[in-house]
N, CA, C and O atoms as CSV, one atom per row, in Angstrom:
chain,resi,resn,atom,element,x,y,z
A,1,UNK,N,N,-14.278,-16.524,-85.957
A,1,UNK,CA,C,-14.928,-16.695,-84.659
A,1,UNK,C,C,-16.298,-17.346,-84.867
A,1,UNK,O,O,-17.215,-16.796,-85.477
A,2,UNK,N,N,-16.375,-18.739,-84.230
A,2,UNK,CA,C,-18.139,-19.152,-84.075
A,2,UNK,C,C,-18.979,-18.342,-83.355
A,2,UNK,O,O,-18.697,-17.768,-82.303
A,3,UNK,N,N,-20.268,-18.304,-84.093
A,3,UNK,CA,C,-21.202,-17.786,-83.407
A,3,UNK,C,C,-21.969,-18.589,-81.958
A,3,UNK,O,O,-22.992,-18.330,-81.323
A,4,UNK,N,N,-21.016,-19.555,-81.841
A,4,UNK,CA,C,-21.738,-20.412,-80.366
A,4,UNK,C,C,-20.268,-20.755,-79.484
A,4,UNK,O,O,-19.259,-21.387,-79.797
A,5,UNK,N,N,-20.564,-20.214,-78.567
A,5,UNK,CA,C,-19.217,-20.515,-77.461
A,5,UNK,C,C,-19.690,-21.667,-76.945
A,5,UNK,O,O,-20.678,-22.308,-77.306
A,6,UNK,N,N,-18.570,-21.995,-75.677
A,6,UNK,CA,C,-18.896,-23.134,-74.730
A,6,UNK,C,C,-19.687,-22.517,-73.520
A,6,UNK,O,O,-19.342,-21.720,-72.647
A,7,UNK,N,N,-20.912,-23.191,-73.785
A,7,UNK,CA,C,-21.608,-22.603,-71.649
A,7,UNK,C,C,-22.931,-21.728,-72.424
A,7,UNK,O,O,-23.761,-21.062,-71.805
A,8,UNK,N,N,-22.897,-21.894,-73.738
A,8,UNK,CA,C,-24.065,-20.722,-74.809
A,8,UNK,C,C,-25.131,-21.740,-74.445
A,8,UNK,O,O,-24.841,-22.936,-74.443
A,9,UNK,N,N,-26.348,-21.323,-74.138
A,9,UNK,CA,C,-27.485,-22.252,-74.369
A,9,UNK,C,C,-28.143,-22.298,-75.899
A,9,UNK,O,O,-28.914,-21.339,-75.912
A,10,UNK,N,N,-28.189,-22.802,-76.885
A,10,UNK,CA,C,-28.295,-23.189,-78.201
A,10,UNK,C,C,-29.712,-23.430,-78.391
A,10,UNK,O,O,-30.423,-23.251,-77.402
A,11,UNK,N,N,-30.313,-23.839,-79.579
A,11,UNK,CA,C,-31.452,-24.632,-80.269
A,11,UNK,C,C,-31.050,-25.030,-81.625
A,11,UNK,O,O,-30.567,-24.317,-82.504
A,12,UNK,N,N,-31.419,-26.698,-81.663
A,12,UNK,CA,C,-30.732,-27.489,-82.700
A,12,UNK,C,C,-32.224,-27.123,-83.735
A,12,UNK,O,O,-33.401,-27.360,-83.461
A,13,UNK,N,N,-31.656,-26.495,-84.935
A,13,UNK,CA,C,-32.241,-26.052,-86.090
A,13,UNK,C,C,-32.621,-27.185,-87.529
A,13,UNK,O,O,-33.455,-27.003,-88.416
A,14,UNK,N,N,-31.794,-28.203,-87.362
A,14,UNK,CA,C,-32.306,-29.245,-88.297
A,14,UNK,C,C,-31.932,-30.387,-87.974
A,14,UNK,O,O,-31.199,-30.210,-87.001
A,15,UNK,N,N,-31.988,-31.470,-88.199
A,15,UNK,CA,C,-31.789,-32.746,-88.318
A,15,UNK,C,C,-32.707,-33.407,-87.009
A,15,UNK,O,O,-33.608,-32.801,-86.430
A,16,UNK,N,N,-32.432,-34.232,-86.827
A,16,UNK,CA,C,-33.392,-35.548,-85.940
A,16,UNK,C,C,-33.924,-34.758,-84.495
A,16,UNK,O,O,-34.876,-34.986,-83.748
A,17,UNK,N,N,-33.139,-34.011,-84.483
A,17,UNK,CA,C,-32.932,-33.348,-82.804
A,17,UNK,C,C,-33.731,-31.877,-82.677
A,17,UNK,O,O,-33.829,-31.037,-81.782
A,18,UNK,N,N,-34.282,-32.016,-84.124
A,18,UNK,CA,C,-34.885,-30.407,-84.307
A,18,UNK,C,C,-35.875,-29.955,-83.336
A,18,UNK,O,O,-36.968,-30.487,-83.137
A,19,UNK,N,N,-35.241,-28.585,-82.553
A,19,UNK,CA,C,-36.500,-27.759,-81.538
A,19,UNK,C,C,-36.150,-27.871,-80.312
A,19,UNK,O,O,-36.626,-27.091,-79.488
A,20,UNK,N,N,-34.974,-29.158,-79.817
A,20,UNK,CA,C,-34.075,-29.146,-78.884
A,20,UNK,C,C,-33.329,-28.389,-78.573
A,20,UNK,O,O,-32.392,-27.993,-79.267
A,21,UNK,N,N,-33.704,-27.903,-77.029
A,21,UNK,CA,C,-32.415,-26.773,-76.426
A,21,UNK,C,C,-32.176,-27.127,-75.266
A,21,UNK,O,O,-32.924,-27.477,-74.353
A,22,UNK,N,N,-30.327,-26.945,-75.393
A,22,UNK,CA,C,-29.262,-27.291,-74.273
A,22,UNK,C,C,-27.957,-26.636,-74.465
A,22,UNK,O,O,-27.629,-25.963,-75.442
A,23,UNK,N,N,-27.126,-26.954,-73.244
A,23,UNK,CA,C,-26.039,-26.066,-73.251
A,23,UNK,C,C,-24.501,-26.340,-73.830
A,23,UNK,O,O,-23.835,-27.135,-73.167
A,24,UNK,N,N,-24.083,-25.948,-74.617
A,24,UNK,CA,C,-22.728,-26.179,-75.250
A,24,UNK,C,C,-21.945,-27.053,-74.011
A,24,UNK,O,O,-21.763,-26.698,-72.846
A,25,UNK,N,N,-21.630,-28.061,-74.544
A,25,UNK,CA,C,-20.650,-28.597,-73.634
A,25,UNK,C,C,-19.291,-28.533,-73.834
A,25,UNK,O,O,-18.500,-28.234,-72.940
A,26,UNK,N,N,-18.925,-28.848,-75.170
A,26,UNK,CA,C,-17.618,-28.366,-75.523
A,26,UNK,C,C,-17.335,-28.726,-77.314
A,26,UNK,O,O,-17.608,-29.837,-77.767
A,27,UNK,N,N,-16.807,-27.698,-78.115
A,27,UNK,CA,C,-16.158,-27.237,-79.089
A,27,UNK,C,C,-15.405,-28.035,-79.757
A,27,UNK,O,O,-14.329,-28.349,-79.248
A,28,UNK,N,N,-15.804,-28.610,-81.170
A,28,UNK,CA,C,-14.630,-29.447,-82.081
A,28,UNK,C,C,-14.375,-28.276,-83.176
A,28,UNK,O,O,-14.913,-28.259,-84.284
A,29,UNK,N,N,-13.709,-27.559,-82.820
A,29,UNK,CA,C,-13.533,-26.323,-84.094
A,29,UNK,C,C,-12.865,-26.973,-85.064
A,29,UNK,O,O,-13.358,-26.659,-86.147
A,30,UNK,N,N,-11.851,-27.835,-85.203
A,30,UNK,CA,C,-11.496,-28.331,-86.378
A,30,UNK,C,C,-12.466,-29.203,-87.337
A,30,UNK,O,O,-12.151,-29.466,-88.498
A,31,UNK,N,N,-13.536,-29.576,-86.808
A,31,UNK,CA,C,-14.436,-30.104,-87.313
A,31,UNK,C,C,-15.845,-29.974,-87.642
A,31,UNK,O,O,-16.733,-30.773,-87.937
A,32,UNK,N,N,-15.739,-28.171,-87.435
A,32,UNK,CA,C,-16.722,-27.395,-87.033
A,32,UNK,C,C,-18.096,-28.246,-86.288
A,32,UNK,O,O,-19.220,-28.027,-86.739
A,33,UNK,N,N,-17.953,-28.977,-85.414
A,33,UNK,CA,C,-19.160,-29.753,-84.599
A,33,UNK,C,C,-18.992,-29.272,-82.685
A,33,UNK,O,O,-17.992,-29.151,-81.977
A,34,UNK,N,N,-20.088,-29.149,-82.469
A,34,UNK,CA,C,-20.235,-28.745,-81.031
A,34,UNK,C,C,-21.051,-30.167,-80.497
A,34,UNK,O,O,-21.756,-30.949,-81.134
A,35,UNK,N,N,-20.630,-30.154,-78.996
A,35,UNK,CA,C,-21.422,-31.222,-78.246
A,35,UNK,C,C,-22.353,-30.739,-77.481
A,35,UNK,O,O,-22.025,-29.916,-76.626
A,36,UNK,N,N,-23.734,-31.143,-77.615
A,36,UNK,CA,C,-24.561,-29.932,-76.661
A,36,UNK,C,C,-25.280,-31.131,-76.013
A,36,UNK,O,O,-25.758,-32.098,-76.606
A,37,UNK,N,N,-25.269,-30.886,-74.646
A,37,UNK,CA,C,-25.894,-31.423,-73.338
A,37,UNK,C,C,-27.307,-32.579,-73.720
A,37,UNK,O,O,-28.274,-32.383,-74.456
A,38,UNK,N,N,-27.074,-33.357,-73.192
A,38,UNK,CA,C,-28.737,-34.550,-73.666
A,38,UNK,C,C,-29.237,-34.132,-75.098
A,38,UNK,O,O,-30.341,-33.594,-75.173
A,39,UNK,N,N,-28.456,-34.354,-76.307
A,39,UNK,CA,C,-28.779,-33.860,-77.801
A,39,UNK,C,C,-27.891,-34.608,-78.480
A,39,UNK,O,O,-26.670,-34.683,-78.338
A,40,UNK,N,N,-28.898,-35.373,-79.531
A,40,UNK,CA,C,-27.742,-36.466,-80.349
A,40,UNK,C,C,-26.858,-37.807,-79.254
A,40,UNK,O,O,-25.647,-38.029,-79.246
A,41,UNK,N,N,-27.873,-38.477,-78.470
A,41,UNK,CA,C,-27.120,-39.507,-77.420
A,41,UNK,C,C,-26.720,-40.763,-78.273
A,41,UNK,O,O,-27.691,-41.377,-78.714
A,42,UNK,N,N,-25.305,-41.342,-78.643
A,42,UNK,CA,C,-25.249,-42.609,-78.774
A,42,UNK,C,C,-24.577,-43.234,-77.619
A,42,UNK,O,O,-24.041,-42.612,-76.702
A,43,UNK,N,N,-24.656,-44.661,-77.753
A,43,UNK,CA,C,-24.367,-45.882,-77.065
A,43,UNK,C,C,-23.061,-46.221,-77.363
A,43,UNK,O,O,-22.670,-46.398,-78.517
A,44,UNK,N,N,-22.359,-46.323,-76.368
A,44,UNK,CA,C,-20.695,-47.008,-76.524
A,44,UNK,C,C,-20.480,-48.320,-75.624
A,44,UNK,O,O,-20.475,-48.229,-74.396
A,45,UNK,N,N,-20.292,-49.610,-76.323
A,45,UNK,CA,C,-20.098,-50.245,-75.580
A,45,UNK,C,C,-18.686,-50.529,-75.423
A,45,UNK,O,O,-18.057,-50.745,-76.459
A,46,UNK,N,N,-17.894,-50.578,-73.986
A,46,UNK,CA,C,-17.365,-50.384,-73.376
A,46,UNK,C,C,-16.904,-52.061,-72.757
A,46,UNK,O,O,-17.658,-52.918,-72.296
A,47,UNK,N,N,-15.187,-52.125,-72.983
A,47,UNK,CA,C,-14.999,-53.389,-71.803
A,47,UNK,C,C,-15.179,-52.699,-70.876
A,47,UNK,O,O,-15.753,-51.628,-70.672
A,48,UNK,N,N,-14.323,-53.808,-69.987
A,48,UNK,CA,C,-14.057,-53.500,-67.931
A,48,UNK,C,C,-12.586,-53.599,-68.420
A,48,UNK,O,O,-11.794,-54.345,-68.996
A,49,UNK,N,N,-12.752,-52.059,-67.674
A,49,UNK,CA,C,-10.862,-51.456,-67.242
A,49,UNK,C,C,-11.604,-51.015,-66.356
A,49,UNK,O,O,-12.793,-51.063,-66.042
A,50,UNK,N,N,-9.897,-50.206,-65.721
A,50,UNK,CA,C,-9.852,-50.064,-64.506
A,50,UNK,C,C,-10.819,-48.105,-64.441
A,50,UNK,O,O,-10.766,-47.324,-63.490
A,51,UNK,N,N,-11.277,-47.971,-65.263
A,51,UNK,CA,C,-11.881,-46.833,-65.369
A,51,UNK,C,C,-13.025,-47.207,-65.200
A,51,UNK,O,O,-13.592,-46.860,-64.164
A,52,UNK,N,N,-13.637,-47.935,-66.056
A,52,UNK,CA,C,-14.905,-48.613,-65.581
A,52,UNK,C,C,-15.016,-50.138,-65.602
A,52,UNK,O,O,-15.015,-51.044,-66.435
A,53,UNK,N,N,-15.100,-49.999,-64.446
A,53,UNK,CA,C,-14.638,-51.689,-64.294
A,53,UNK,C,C,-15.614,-52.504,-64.269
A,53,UNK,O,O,-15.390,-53.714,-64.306
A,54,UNK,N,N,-17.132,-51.912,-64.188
A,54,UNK,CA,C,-18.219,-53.120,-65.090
A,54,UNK,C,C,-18.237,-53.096,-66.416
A,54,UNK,O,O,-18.726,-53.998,-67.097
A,55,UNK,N,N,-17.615,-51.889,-66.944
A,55,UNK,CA,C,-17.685,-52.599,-68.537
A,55,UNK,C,C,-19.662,-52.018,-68.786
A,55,UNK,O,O,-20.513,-51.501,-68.062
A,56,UNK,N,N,-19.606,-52.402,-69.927
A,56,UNK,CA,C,-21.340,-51.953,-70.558
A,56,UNK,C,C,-21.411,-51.245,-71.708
A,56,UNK,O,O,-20.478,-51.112,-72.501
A,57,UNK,N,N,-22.820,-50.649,-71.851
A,57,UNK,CA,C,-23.413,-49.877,-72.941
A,57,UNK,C,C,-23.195,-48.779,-71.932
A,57,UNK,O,O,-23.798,-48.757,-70.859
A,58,UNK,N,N,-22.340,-47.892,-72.292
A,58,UNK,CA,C,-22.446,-46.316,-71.976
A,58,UNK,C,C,-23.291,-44.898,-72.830
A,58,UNK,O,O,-22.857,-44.314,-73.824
A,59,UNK,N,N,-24.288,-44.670,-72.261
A,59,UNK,CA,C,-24.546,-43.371,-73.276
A,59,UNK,C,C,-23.986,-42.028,-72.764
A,59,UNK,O,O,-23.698,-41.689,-71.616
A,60,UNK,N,N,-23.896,-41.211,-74.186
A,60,UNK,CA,C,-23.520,-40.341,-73.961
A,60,UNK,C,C,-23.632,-39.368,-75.121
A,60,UNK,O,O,-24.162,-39.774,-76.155
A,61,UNK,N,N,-23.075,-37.827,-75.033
A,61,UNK,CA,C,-23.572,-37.304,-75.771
A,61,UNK,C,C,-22.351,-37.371,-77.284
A,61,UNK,O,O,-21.146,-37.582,-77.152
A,62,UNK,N,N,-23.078,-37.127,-78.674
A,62,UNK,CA,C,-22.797,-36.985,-79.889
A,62,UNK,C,C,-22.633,-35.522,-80.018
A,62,UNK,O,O,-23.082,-34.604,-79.333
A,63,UNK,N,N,-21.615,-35.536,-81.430
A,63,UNK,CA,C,-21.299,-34.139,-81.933
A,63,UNK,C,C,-22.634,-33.432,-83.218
A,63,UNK,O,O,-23.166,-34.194,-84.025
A,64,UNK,N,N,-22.866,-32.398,-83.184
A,64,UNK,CA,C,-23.398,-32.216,-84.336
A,64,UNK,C,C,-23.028,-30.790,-84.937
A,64,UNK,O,O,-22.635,-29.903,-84.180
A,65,UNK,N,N,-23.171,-30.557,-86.448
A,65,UNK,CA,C,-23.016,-29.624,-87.019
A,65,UNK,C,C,-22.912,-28.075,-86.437
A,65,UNK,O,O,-23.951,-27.787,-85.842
A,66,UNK,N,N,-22.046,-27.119,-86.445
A,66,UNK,CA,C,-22.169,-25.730,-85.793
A,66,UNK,C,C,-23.403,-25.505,-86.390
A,66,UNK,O,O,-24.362,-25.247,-85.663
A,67,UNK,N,N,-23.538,-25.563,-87.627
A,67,UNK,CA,C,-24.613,-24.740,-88.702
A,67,UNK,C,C,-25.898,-25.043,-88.217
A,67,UNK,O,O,-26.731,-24.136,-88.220
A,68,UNK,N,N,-26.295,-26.479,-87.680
A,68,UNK,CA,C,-27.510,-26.529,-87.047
A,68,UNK,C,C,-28.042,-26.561,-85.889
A,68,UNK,O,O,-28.936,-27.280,-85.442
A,69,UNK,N,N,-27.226,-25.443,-85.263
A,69,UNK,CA,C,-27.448,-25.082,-84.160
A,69,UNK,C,C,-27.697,-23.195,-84.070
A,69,UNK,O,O,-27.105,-22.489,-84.885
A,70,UNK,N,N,-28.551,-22.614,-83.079
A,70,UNK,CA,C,-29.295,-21.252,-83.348
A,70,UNK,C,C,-28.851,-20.506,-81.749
A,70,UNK,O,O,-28.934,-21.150,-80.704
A,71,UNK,N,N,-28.488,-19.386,-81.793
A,71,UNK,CA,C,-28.267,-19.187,-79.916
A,71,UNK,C,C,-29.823,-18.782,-79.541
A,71,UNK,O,O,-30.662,-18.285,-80.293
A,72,UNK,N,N,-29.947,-19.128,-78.215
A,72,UNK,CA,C,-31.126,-18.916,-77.983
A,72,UNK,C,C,-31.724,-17.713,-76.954
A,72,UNK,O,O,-31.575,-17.635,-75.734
A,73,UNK,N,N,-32.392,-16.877,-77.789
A,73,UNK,CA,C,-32.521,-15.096,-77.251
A,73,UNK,C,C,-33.586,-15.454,-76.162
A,73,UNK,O,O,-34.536,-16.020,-76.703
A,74,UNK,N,N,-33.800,-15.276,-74.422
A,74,UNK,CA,C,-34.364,-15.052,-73.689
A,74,UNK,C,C,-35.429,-14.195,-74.059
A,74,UNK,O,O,-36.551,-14.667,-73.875
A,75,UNK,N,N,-35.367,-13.152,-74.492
A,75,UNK,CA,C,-35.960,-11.896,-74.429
A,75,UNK,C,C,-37.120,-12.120,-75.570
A,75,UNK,O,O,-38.311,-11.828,-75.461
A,76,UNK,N,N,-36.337,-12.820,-76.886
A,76,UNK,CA,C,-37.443,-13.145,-77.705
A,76,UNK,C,C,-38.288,-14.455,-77.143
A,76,UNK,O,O,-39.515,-14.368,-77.113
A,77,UNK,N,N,-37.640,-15.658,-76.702
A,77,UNK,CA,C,-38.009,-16.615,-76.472
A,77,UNK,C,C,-38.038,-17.190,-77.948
A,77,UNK,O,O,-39.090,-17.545,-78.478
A,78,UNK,N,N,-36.622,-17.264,-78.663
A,78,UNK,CA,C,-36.704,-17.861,-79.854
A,78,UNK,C,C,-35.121,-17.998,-79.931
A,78,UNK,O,O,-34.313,-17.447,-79.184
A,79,UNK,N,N,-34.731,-19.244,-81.482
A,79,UNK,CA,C,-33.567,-18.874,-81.327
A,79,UNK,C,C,-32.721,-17.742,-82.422
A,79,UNK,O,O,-33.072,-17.685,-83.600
A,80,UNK,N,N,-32.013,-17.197,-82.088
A,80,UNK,CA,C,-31.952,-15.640,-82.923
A,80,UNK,C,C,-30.241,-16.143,-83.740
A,80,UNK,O,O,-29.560,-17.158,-83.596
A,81,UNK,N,N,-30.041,-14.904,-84.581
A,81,UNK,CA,C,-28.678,-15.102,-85.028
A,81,UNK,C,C,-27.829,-13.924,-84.462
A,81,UNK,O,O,-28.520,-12.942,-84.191
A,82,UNK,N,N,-26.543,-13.793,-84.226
A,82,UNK,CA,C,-25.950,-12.924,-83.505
A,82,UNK,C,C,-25.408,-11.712,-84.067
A,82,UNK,O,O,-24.885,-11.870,-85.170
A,83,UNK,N,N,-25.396,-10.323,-83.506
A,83,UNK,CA,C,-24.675,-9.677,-83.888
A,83,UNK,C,C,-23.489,-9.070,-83.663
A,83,UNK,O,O,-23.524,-8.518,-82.563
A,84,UNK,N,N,-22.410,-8.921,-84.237
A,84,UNK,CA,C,-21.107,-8.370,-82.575
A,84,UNK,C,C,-20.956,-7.085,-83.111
A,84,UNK,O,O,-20.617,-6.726,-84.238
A,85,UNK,N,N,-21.366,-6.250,-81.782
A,85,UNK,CA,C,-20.794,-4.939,-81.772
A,85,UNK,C,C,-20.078,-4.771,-80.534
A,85,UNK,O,O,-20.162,-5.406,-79.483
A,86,UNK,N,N,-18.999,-3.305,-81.026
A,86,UNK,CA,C,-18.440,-3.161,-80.111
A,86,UNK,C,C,-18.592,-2.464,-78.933
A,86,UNK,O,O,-19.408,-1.564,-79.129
A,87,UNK,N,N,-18.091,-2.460,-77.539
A,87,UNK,CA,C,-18.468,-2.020,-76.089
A,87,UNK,C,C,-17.370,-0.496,-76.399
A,87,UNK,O,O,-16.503,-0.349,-77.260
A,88,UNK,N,N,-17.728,0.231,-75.585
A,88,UNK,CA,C,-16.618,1.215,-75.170
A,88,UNK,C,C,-15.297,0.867,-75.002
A,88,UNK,O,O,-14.436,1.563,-75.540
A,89,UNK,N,N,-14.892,-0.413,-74.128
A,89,UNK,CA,C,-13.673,-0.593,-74.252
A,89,UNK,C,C,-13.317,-1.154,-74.993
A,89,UNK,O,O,-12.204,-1.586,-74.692
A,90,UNK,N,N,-13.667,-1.484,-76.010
A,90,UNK,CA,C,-13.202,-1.775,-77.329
A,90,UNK,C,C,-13.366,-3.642,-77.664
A,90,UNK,O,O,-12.944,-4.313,-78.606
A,91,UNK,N,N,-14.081,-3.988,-76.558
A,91,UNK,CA,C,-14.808,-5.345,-76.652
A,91,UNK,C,C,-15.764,-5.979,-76.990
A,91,UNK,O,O,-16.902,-5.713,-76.603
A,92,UNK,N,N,-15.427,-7.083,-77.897
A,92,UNK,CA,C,-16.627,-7.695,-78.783
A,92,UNK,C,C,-17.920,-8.217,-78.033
A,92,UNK,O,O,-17.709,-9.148,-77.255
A,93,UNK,N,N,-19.592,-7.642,-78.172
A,93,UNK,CA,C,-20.443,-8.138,-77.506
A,93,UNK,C,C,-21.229,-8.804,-78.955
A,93,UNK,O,O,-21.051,-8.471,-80.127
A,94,UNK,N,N,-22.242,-9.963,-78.328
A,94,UNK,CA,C,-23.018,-10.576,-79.300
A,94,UNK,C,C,-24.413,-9.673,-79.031
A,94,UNK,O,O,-24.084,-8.577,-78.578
A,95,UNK,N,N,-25.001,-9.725,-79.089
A,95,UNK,CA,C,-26.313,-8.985,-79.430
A,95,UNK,C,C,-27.156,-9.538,-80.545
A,95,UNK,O,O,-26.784,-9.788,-81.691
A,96,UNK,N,N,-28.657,-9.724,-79.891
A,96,UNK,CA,C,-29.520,-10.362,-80.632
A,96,UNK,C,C,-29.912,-9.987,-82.228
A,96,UNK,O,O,-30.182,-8.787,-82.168
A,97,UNK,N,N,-30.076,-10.419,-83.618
A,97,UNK,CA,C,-30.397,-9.509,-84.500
A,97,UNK,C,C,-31.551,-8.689,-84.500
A,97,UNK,O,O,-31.733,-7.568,-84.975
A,98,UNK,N,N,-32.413,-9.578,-83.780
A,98,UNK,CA,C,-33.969,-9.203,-83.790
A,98,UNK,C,C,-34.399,-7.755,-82.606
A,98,UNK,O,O,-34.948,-6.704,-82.937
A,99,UNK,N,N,-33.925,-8.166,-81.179
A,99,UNK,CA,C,-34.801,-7.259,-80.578
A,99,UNK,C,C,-33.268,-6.588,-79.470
A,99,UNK,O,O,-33.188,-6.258,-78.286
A,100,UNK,N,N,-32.231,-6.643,-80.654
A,100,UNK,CA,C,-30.978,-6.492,-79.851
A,100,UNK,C,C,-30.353,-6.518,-78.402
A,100,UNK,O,O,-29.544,-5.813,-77.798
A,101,UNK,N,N,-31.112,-7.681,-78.107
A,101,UNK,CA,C,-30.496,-7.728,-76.514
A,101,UNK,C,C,-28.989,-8.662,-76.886
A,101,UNK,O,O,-28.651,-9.369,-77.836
A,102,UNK,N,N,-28.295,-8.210,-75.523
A,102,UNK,CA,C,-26.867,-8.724,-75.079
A,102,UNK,C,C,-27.300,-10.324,-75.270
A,102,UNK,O,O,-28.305,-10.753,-74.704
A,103,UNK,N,N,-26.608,-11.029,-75.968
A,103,UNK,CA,C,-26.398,-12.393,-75.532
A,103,UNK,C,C,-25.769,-12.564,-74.017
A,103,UNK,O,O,-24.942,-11.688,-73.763
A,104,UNK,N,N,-26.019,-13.612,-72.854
A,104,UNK,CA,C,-25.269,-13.230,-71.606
A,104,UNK,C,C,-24.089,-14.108,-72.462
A,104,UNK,O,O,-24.228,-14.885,-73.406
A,105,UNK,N,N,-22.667,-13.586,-71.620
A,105,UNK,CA,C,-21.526,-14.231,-71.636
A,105,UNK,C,C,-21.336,-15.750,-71.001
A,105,UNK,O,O,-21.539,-15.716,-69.787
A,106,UNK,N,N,-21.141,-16.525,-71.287
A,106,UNK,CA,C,-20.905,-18.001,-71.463
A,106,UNK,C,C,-19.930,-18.066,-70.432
A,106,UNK,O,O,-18.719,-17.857,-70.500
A,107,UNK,N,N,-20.914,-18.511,-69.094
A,107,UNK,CA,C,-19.990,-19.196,-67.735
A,107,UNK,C,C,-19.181,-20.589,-68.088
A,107,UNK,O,O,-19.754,-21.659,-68.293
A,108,UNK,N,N,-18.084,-20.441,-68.116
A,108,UNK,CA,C,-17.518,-21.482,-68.390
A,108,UNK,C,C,-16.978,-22.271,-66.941
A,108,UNK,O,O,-16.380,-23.344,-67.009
């Protein structure tokens, strides 16, 4: 199980994008890379089809590493690493390491 779902608000921990926070957009688990919202933008240029029928430089967002990415604890106002314990009904919660608050659950 990754420690970052889809809908998690994140902070990118190394590379070019470092100190940036945004929201999981969606999951390459086979490639362990996540796409997170305005983070890592390249340029696609694009003919004219009938999808986009001017054709152009499209931006959009890039994949980057799970590993350099941190979930990001409200409560601390930092980004924390997760812990999962279990609820009464026998369901996995994340919980902060530091000042153990609930991670919220990821509106998808």
């Amino acid at each position: 199980m990754a420690h970052v779902r889809r809908g998690d608000i994140v902070v990118v921990i190394a590379g070019k994008e470092k100190g940036k926070r945004g929201k999981v957009l969606c999951m390459l688990t086979k490639k362990d890379r996540v796409v997170v919202e305005r983070i890592m933008m390249v340029k696609r240029h694009t003919r004219p089809s009938q999808k986009t029928p001017q054709g152009g430089i499209i931006e959009k967002e890039g994949s980057i590493h799970i590993s350099n990415v941190a979930l990001w604890c409200e409560k601390c106002t930092a980004p924390r690493r997760a812990v999962i314990k279990f609820n009464e009904a026998g369901g996995q919660m994340r919980h902060c390491k530091k000042c153990d608050a609930e991670f919220p659950q990821a509106a998808v």
